[in-house]
Structure formats: C-alpha cells, structure tokens
C-alpha positions in Angstrom: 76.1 7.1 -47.6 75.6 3.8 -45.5 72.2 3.2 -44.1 73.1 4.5 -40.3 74.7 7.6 -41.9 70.9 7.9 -43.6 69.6 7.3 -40.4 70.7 10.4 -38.5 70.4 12.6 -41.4 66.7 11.9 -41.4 66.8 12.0 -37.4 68.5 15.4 -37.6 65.9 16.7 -40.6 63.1 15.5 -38.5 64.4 17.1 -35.1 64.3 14.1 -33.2 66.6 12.8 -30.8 68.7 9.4 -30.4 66.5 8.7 -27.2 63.2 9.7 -28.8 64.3 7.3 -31.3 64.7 4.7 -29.1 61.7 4.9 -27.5 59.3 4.5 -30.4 61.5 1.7 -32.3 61.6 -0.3 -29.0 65.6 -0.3 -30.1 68.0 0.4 -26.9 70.2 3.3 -27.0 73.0 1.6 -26.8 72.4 0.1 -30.1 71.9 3.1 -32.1 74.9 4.7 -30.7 76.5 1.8 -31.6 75.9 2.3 -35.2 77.3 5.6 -35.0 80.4 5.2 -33.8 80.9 1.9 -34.6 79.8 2.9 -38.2 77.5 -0.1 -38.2 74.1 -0.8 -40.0 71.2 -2.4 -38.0 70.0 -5.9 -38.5 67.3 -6.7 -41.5 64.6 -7.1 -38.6 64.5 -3.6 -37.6 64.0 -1.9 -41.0 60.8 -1.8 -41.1 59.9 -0.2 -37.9 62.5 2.0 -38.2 61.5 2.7 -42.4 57.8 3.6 -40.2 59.0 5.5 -37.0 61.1 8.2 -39.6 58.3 7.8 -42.5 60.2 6.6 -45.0 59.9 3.1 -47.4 62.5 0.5 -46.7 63.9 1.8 -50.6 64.5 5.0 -49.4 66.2 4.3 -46.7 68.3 1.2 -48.1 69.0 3.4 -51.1 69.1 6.8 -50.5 66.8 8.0 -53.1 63.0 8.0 -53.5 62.5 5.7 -56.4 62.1 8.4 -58.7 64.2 7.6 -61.8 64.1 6.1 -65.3 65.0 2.8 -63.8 61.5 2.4 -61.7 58.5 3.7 -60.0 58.7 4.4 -56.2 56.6 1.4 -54.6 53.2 2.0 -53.6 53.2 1.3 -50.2 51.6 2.6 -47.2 53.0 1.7 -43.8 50.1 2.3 -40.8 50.4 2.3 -36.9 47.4 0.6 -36.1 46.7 2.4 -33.0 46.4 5.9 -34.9 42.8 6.3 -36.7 44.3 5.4 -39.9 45.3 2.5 -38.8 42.1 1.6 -37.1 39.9 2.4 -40.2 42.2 -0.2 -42.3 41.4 -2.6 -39.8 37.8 -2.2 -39.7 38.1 -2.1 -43.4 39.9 -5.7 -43.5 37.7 -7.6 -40.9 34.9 -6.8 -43.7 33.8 -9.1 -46.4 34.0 -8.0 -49.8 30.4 -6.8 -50.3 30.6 -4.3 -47.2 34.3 -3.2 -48.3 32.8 -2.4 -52.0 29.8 -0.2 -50.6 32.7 1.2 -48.2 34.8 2.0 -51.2 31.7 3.5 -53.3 30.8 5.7 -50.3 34.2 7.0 -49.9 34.2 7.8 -53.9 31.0 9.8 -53.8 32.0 12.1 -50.8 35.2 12.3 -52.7 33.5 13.6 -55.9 30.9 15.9 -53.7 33.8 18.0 -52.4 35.6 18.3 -55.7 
C-alpha cells in the first residue's frame, strides 16, 4: 500500500472528509486529490502535519504498521497541537527551569499514586 493509499484508509476509518482534511493540514484540495488519482505520494514536508492531523507517527504511516514486531519498538513519541491544553501545559512545562519542572513532575507523581 503506498502512503496516499494509507492516507484515505485512515481518512475513511476516521470519517473525515477530503475537504475537512484540507482544512486542518493547510494542504489545498487540489493536492490531495491529486494524490488520488494521480497515485502520487506527498512531499517529505507535509508528513508530519499530516502523521498529527490523522494521529498517527510518521512510521505508521510511512510503513503501514505500528512498530510492533521482533525487529523494533514503536517510537515513543508524542506529537501535541499547541493550542489544545495539552499542548499548552507542555509549553508552560518547557519555559520552566529544571528545579520548577522536577517539583512539577513530583506533584504530578503523587496525585498519580493518590488515585491509584
């Protein structure tokens, strides 16, 4: 499966639409039908915000699988729009210095463990 092909099978799994699409990647219409009839891939620089508008890592979506095999671990990373509240906390968290993110960390921990 080429990497457009994976991109309207998750579009279609996720229920969104070409336009929809093209609204949050900033990518023009055109373009994406372009890739399906054309049976083109996009360019390198849109793989990310595409890997984060369809919630997927760039491996899963240049591969086709989740990283879940004998030959390696799926990678540990988090992509974040900074203008949701996740996003925001990770930026107050990074405009910290060390001391305040530790005491942030340790706070987080012990609510953690009161709930458990």
């Amino acid at each position: 499966m080429t990497i457009s092909e994976r991109i309207f099978s998750l579009l279609e799994a996720r229920g969104m639409s070409q336009k929809d699409f093209s609204e949050r990647t900033g990518i023009a219409q055109s373009t994406i039908s372009d890739w399906k009839r054309k049976k083109t891939d996009p360019v390198s620089e849109k793989i990310l915000i595409i890997c984060e508008v369809l919630r997927v890592t760039p491996y899963e979506l240049l591969s086709g699988t989740e990283g879940k095999g004998k030959r390696g671990k799926r990678p540990e990373v988090i992509m974040l729009d900074k203008s949701s509240e996740a996003g925001q906390v990770m930026e107050t968290y990074l405009g910290m210095d060390v001391k305040m993110q530790q005491r942030l960390l340790g706070y987080m921990k012990a609510l953690r463990e009161l709930s458990e």
